[in-house]
C-alpha positions in Angstrom: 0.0 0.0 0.0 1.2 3.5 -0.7 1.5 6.1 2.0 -1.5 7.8 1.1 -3.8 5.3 1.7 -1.9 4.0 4.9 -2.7 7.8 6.0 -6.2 7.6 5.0 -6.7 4.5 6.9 -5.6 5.6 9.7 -7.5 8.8 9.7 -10.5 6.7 9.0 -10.0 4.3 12.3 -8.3 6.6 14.6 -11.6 7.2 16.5 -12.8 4.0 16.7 -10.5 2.3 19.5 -11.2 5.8 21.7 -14.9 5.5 21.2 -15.1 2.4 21.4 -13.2 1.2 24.5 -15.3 4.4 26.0 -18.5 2.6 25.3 -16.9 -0.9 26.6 -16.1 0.9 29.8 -19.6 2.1 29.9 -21.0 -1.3 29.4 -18.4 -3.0 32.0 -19.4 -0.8 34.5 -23.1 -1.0 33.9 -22.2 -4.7 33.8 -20.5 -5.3 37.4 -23.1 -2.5 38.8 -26.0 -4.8 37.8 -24.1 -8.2 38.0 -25.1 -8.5 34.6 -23.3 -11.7 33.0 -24.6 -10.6 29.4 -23.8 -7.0 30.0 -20.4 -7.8 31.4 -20.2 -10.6 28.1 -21.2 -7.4 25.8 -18.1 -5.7 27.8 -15.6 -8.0 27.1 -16.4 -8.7 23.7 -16.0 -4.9 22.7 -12.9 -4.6 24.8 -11.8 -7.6 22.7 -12.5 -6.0 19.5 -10.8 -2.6 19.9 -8.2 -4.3 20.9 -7.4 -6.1 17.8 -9.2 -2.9 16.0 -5.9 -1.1 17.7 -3.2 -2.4 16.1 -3.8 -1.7 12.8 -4.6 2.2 13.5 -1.4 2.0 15.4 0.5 0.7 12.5 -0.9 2.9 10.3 0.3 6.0 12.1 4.1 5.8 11.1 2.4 6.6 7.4 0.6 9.5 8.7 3.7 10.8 10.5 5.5 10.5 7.1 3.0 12.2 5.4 2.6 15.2 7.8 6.4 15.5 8.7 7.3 18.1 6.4 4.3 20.0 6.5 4.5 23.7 7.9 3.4 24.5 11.0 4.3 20.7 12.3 6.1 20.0 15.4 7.8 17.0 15.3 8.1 16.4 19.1 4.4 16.9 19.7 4.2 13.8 16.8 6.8 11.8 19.0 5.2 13.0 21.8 1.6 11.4 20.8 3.2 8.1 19.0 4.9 7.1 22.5 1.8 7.9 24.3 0.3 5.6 21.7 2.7 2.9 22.1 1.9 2.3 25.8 -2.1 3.4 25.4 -1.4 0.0 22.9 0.3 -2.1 25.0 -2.2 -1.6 28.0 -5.0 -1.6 25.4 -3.7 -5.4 24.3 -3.3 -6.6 27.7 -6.7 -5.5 28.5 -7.6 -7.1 25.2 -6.0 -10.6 26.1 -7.8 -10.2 29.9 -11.3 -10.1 28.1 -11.0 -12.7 25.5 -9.6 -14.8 29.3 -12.9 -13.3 30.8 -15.1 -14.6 27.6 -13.1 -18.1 28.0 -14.1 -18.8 31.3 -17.3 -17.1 30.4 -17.5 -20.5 27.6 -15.7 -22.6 29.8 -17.4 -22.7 33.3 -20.4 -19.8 33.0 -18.8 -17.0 34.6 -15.6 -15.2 34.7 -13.9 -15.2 37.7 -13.9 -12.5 40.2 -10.2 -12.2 39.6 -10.3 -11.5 35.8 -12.9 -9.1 36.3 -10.9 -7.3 38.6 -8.0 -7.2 36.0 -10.4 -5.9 33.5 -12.0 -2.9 35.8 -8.3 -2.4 36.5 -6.8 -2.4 33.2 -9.5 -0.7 31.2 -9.3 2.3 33.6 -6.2 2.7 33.1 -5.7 2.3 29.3 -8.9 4.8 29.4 -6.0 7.2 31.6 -3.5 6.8 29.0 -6.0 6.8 26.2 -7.0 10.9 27.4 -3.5 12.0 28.1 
């Protein structure tokens, strides 16, 4: 793919992990509020789905840098500022990721998550939604 449409794709899914994962969050919450096992199964599934959503817009944002870099008027540190802050918003994103598809396992495997992985979750979504804002 040219660097054009890398660019574009990333400008086209950008959005989707923030606004997704926000409406996840939502849903979990709701979820352990109610002790909802569908809610919370809703939850985890979304959770799991912006997290594989994520890599690809991450990927696609070395294109956009190249694209932008020589632009006027374009700081370069604020650019390496955001890609580092989307490196780790990645890294807790996948880990909160693998801790849902675990969640939807046990889910499948014995009825319920345990108490434990849904503490992870509540943990780890809040803060990948932390270092999603910053």
């Amino acid at each position: 793919m040219n660097l054009s449409t890398l660019t574009h794709i990333h400008l086209l899914l950008n959005h989707f992990p923030t606004v997704g994962f926000g409406i996840g969050l939502v849903l979990f919450l709701v979820g352990l509020y109610l002790n909802s096992d569908p809610i919370k199964r809703a939850s985890l599934g979304i959770f799991l789905i912006i997290a594989l959503l994520s890599v690809p817009v991450y990927m696609t944002g070395k294109a956009a840098q190249r694209a932008i870099q020589e632009e006027p008027g374009v700081s370069n540190v604020l650019v390496e500022t955001h890609e580092d802050a989307a490196l780790t918003a990645l890294a807790f994103m996948e880990i909160t990721g693998l801790m849902a598809w675990l969640g939807l396992w046990q889910f499948r495997r014995v009825t319920r998550a345990t108490k434990a992985n849904l503490t992870a979750v509540l943990v780890l979504s809040l803060i990948t939604a932390g270092l999603m804002t910053r």
